[in-house]
C-alpha positions in Angstrom: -59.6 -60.5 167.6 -61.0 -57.5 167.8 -57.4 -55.4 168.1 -56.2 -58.2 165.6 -59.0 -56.9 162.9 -58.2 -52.8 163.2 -55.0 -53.4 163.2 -55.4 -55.1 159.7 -58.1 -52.3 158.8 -55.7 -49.5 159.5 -52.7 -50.7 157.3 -55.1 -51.2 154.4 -55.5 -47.4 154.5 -52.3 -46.2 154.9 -51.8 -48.1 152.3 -54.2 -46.8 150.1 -53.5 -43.4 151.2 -50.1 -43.9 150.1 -51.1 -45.3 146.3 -53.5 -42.0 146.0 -50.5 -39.9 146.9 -48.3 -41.3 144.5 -50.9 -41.3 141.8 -50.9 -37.6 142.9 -47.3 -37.2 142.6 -46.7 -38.6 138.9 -50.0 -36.6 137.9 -48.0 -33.6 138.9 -45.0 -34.4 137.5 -46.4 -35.2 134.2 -48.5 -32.3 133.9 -46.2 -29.9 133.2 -43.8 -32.2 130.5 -47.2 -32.5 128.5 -47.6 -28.7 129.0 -44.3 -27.7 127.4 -44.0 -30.4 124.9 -47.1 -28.6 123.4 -46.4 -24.8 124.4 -45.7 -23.0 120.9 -43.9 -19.5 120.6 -45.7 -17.5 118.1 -42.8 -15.5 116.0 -43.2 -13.3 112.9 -40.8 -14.5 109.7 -40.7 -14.2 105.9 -38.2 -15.5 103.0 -35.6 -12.9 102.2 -36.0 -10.5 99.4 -33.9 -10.7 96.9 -33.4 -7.4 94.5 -31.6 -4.4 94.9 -30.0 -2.8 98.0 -28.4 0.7 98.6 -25.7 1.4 101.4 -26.6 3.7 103.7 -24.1 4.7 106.1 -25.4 6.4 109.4 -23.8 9.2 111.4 -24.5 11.7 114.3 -23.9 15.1 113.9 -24.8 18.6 114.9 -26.4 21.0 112.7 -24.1 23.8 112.4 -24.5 27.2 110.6 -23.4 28.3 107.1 -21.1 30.6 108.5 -20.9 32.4 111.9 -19.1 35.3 112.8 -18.9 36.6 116.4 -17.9 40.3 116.6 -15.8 41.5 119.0 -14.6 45.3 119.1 -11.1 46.3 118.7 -11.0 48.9 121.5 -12.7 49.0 124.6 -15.9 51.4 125.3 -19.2 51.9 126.9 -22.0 50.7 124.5 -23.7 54.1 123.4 -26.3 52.6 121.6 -27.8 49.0 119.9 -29.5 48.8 116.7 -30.6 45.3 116.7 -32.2 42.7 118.9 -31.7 38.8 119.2 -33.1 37.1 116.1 -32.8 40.1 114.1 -32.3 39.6 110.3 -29.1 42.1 108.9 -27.2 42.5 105.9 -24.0 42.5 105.3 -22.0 45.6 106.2 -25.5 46.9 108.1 -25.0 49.1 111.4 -25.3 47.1 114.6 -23.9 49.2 117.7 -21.9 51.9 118.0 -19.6 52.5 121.0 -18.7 55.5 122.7 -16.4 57.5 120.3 -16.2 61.5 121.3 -12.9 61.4 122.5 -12.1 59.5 119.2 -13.4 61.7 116.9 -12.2 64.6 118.9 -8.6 63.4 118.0 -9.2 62.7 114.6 -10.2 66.2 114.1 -7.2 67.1 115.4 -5.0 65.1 113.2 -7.2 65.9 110.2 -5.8 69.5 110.7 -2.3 68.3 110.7 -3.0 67.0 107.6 -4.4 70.0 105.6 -1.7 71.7 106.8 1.0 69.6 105.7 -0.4 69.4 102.2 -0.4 73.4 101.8 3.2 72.8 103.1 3.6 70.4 100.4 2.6 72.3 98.1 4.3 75.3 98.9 7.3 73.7 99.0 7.5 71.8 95.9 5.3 73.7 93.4 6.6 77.9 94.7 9.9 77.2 97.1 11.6 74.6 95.2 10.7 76.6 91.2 12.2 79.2 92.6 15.3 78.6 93.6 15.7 76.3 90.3 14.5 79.9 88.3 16.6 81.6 90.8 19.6 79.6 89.7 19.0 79.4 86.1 19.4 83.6 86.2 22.5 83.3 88.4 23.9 81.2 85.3 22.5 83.3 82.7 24.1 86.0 84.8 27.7 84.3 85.0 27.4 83.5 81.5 27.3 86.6 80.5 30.0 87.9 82.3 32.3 85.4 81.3 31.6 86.3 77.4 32.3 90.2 78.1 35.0 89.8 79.9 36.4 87.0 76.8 36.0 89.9 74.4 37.6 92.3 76.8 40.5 90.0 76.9 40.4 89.4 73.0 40.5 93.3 72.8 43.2 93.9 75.0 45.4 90.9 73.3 45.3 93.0 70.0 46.1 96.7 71.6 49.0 94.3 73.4 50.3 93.5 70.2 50.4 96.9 69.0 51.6 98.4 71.7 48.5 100.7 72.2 48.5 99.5 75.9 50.8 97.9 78.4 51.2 94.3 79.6 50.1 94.6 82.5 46.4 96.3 81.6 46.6 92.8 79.5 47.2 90.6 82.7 44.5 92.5 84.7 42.0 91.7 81.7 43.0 87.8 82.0 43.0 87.7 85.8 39.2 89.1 85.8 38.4 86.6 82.9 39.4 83.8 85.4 37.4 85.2 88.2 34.3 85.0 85.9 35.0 81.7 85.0 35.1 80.2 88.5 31.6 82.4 89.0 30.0 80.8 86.2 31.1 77.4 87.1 30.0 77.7 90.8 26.6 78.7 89.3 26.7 76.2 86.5 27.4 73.5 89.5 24.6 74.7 91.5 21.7 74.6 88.9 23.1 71.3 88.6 23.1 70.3 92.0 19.4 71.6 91.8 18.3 69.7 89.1 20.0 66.6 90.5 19.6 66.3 94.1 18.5 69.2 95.9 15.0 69.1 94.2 14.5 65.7 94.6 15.7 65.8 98.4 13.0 68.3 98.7 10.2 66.7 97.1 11.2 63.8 99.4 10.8 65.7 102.5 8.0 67.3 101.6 6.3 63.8 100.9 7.3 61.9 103.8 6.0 64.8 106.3 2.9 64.9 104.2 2.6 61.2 104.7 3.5 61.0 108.1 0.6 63.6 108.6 -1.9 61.5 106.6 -1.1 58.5 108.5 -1.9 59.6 112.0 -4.9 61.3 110.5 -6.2 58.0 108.7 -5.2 56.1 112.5 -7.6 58.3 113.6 -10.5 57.4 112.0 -9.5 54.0 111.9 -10.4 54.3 115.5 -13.3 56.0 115.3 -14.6 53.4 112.6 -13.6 51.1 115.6 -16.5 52.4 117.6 -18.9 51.2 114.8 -20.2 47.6 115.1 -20.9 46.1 111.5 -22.0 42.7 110.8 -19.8 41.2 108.4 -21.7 38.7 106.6 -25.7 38.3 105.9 -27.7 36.8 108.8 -29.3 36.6 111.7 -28.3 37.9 115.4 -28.3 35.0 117.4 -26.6 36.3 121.0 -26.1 40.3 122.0 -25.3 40.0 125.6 -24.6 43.4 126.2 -27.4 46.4 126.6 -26.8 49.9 126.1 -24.8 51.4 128.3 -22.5 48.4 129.2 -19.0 48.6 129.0 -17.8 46.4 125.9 -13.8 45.1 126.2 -11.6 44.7 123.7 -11.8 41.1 122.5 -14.9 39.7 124.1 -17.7 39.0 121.7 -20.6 41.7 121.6 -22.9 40.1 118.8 -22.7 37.1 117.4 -24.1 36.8 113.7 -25.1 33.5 112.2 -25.9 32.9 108.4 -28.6 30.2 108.7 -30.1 30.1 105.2 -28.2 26.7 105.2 -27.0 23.9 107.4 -24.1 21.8 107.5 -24.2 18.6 109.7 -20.6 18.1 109.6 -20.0 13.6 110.4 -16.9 12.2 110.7 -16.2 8.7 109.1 -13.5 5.9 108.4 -11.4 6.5 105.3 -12.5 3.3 103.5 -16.3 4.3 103.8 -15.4 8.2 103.0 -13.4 7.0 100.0 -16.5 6.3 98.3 -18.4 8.8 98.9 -18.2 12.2 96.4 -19.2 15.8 97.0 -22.9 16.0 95.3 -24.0 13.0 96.7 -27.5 12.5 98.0 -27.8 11.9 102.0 -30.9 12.4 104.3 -31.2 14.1 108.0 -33.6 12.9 110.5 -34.2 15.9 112.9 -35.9 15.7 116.0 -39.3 16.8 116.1 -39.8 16.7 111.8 -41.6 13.5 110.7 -39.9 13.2 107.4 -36.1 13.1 106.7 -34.5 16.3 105.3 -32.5 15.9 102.0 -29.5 16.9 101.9 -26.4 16.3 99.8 -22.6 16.0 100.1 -21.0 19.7 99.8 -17.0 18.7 101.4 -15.1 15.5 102.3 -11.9 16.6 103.7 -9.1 16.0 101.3 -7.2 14.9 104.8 -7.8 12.7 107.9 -8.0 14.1 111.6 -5.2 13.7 113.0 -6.6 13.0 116.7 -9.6 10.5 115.2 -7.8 9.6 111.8 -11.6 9.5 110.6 -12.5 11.9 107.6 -15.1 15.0 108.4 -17.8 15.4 105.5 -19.8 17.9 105.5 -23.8 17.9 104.6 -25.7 20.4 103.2 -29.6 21.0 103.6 -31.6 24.5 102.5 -33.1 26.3 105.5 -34.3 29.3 103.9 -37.9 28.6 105.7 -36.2 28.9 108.8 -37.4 25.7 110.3 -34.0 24.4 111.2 -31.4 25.5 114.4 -28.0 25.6 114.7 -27.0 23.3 117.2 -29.3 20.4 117.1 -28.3 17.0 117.3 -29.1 15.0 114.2 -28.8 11.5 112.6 -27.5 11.3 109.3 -27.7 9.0 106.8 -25.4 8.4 103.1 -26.2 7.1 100.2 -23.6 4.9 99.5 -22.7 1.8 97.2 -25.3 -0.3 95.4 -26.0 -4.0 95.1 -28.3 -5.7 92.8 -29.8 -9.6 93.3 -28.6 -9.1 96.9 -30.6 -11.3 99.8 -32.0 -8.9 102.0 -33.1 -9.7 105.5 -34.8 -6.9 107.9 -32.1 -5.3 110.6 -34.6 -6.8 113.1 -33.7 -10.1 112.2 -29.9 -9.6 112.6 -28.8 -10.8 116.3 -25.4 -10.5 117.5 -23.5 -12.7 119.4 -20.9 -11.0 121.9 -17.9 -11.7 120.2 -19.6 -9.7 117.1 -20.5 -12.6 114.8 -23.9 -12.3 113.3 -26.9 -15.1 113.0 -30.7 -15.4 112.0 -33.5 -17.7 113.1 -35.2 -19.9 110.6 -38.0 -22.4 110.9 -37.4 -25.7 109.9 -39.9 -28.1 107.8 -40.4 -29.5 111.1 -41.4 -26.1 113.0 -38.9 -25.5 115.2 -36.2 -22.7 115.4 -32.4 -23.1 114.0 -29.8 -20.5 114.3 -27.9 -19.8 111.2 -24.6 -17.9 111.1 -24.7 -15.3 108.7 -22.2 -12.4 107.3 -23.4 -9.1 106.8 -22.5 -6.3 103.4 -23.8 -3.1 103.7 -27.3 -2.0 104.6 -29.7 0.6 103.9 -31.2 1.6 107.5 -33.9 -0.9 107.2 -32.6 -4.0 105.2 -29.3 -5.6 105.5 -27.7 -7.9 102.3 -26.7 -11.3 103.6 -23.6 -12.6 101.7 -23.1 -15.4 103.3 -25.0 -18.3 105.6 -28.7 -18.1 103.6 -29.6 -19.2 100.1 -32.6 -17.3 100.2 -34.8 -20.5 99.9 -35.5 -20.3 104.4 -37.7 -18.6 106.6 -36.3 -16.3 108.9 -37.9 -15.0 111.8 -37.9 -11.2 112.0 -39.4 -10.4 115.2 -39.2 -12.5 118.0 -36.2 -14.5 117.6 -34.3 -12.6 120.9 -34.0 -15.2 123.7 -35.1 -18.2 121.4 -33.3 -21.6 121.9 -32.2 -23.7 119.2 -34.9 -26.3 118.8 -37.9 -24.6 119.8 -41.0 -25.0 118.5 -42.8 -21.9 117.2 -45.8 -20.6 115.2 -45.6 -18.2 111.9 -48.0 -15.5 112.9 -48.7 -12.5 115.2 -48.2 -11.6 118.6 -51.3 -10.7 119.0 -52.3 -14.5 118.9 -50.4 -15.6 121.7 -52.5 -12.8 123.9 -55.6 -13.5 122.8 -55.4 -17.4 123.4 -54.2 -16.7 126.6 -57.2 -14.2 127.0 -59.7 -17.3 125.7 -58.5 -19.4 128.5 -59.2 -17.0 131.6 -61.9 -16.4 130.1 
């Protein structure tokens, strides 16, 4: 009876045991069902605006400089001496180095006296040489000339003794023959003051001219090299590289000093023709540079009248003032366009814009019932901040603009701050 009795005693707890388990159990799997059903995700949301919106279309670019010029000499010399340093401000045509020229200058002495001397050649020859054979010829001439009238008055003379038999025929003929001698001198003179006023003066004058400028050109080569050997900037700026010091050997070609006219930037952006399209030189556009708080205005100085062939995207070119200096060339930039306007658009913060992957666009919005809906939604243009819904939201909802990354459709949530969710969660370890 005994055995009989603890047998009995011992199944009535192992079944009792059992009950308290599985009380235990469905307690555990309740617990969190009830904790979820009332868990609440606290998101931030508003109604959209609705008013006007301005397109602003956003770019990278590089600041670049107003215009740059990097001199290289034309010949190839030791450095004799540098005027300027790196960051030096210069004008243009100022000084900047001058190469080693002796040698150069040596020779263009040399050809300068080449020179002098073929103008006092020219001039000899075409203001004394050349008037005097022309004077020279003009006497022969006057000479011949004469002759030929004395000896046509000697013939005249002998004609009329001829006819009265004062002298014989052949003192006549002798008379004649001479008269034809003097005729053929006059005409050879005649024909050389001629050839003199023709041709042989001007062939003269020409090879007096071309020696004279065949001197003057290898005298003005000359200098040219010497004026080789002096470094001038060619625009207004400042000296932003010299790699070179004094004494170094600068080559032909290589760039000694580079010049950069940074009194104004240009942060030169390439875009898509239908977005470049509207855009017009004078425009207003912005520049956020690194390490300036506020965005530098700027405004639309170029848009290239053709597409790039390797990009087919349109370069425009933006202009800001730097005359404080507080701007480099080189710096990488974000630029952003004034573009097109709407008015009584729906605006919705960028924030609130999610993308799926296959690029379509939706919001969140809270229901009357407090939970989260997705709403597809098509985008028109936006200003940086705020993006103009066109389609997918009347402008009646309220979308969630932070907090709506990760959130299922369906899920309850709470208008407020995220500070709320921290500090109830504080309140309970507390």
């Amino acid at each position: 009876m005994t055995f009989f009795r603890q047998s009995i005693i011992h199944r009535r707890e192992i079944k009792l045991t059992a009950v308290f388990l599985c009380a235990l159990f469905t307690q555990a799997c309740r617990k969190p069902n009830d904790a979820e059903a009332t868990t609440l995700v606290t998101v931030q949301a508003e109604r959209p605006e609705i008013g006007e919106i301005s397109e602003h279309i956003m770019a990278d670019a590089v600041l670049s400089p107003l215009a740059q010029a990097a001199i290289s000499p034309k010949i190839t010399a030791p450095v004799r001496a540098f005027y300027v340093q790196r960051g030096s401000r210069v004008k243009k045509g100022q000084l900047l180095a001058v190469l080693e020229n002796r040698d150069l200058a040596a020779q263009a002495l040399d050809n300068q006296g080449q020179y002098v001397a073929a103008q006092a050649s020219f001039d000899m020859q075409t203001k004394v040489q050349v008037l005097e054979d022309y004077r020279k010829a003009e006497l022969d001439v006057a000479q011949a000339k004469a002759q030929l009238d004395l000896q046509h008055q000697i013939v005249t003379a002998r004609q009329k003794l001829l006819a009265e038999g004062a002298i014989a025929g052949r003192d006549y003929d002798t008379a004649v023959a001479a008269l034809v001698q003097t005729q053929a001198a006059y005409d050879v003179a005649q024909n050389h003051l001629d050839s003199l006023k023709v041709v042989s003066r001007a062939a003269t004058l020409r090879q007096a001219q071309g020696q004279l400028t065949s001197a003057k050109g290898k005298y003005v080569a000359s200098e040219t090299q010497v004026s080789y050997s002096e470094i001038r900037s060619p625009i207004t700026g400042v000296v932003t590289d010299r790699p070179l010091f004094a004494g170094e050997t600068a080559n032909s070609g290589s760039s000694l000093i580079t010049v950069m006219d940074t009194s104004a930037l240009l942060a030169k952006v390439h875009l898509s023709q239908t977005v470049a399209q509207r855009l017009s030189v004078g425009d207003d556009a912005s520049i956020l540079v690194p390490g300036v708080d506020e965005a530098v205005p700027a405004k639309i100085s170029l848009v290239s009248p053709a597409l790039d062939p390797g990009s087919t995207t349109v370069e425009v070119w933006l202009h800001i003032d730097n005359n404080a200096g507080r701007y480099k060339a080189g710096t990488p930039v974000r630029a952003s366009i004034k573009g097109r306007a709407v008015t009584d658009a729906i605006k919705v913060p960028l924030s609130a814009v999610l993308t799926l992957q296959d690029g379509s666009k939706f919001v969140m919005v809270v229901g009357a019932d407090g939970t989260a809906h997705k709403k597809d939604v098509q985008l028109g243009i936006n200003d940086g901040q705020d993006a103009q819904i066109t389609q997918g939201l009347s402008g009646a909802e309220t979308v969630i603009t932070t907090g709506a990354y990760g959130l299922d459709d369906g899920t309850k949530v709470k208008v407020g701050k995220a500070e709320d969710d921290n500090d109830k969660a504080g309140g309970e370890t507390k």
